[in-house]
C-alpha positions in Angstrom: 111.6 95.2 154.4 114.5 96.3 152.4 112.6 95.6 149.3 110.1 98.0 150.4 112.9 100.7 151.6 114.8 100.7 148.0 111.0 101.7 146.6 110.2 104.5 148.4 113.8 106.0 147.9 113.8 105.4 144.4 110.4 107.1 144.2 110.2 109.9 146.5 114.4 110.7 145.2 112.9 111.4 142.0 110.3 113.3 143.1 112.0 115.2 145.7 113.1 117.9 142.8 109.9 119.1 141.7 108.5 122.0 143.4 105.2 120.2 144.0 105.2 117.3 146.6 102.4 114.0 147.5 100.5 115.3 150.4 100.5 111.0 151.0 101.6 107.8 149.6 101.3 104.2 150.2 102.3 100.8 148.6 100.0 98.1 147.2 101.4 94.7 147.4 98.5 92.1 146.4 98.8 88.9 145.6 99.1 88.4 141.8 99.6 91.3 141.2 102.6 93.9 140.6 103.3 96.1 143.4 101.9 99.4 142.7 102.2 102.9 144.4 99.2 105.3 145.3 99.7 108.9 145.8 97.1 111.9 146.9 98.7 115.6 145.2 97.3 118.6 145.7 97.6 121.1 142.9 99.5 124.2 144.2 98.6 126.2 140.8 94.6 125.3 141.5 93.5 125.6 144.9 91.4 122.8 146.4 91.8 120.3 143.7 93.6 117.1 144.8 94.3 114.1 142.3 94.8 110.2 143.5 97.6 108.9 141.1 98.8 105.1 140.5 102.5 105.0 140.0 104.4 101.6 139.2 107.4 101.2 141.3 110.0 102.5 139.1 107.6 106.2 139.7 106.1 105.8 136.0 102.6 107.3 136.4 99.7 104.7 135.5 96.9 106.6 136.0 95.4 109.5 137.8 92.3 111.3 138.3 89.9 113.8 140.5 89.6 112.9 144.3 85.7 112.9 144.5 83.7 115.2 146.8 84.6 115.2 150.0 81.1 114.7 152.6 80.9 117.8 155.6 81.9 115.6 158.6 84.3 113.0 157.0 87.5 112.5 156.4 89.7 109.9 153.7 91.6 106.7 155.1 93.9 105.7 152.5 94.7 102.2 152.2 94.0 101.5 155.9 90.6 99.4 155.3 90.5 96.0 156.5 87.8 93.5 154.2 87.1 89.5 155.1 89.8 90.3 158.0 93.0 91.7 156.1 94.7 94.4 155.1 93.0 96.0 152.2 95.7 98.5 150.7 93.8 98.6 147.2 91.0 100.8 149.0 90.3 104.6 149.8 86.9 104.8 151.9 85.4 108.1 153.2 84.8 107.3 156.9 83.7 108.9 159.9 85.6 109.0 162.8 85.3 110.0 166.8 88.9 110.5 168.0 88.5 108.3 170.7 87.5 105.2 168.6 90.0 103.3 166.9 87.8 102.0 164.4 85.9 104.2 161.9 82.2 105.0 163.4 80.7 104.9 159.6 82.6 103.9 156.2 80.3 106.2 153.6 81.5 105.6 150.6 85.1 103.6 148.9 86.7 103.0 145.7 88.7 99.8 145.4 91.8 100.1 142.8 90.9 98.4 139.7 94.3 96.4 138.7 93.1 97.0 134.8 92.7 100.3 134.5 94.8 101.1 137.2 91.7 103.3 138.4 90.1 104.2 141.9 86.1 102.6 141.3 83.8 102.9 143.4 83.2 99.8 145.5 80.7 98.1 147.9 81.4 100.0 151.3 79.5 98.0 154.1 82.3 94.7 154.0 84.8 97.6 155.1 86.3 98.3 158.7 88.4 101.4 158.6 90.5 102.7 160.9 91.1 106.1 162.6 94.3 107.3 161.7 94.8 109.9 164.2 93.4 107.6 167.6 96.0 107.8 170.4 97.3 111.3 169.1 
């Protein structure tokens, strides 16, 4: 736990004095591999365009690129996928969601972080359950 508490302040300190600020963030811990951060910006100087970026944990940026096309009716669940049963960090699906289901009602499409390119690709979405971020609220 304190491993995971020194990350995010060493990362968000360093990004805490730019004007511009990750709308989300999460980390990816998966076996064999390094631990990895994930962050969704949107662009203040171009409205409506939002980038997923792949930072290491020192805050180094790895990659980053376009957040596809959003579909009318669905919404992003960022690293909150389970596949086979566990926790699936790695993932970003575009899901439907009812808000009082905890689970997501449809997972449309997902990209799956590829550990070497560092890259969001897209992935196989029917193994995925998905979960409704905002149930209970």
């Amino acid at each position: 736990m304190w491993k995971i508490i020194a990350v995010a302040t060493v990362l968000f300190s360093n990004v805490g004095s730019a004007a511009a600020r990750p709308e989300t963030g999460w980390l990816i811990d998966q076996a064999g591999t390094k631990p990895l951060v994930a962050q969704v910006w949107s662009i203040p100087s171009a409205k409506g365009i939002v980038i997923w970026r792949v930072l290491s944990v020192t805050g180094a940026k790895l990659s980053e690129m376009p957040e596809p096309t959003l579909t009318n009716g669905y919404v992003y669940s960022y690293g909150e996928c389970t596949l086979a049963g566990k926790l699936a960090p790695g993932v970003i699906a575009e899901i439907k969601v009812d808000p009082r289901s905890l689970e997501a009602l449809e997972v449309r499409r997902a990209w799956s972080l590829d550990p070497a390119s560092n890259l969001f690709k897209e992935t196989d979405p029917h193994s995925l359950v998905c979960y409704n971020a905002d149930y209970g609220f």
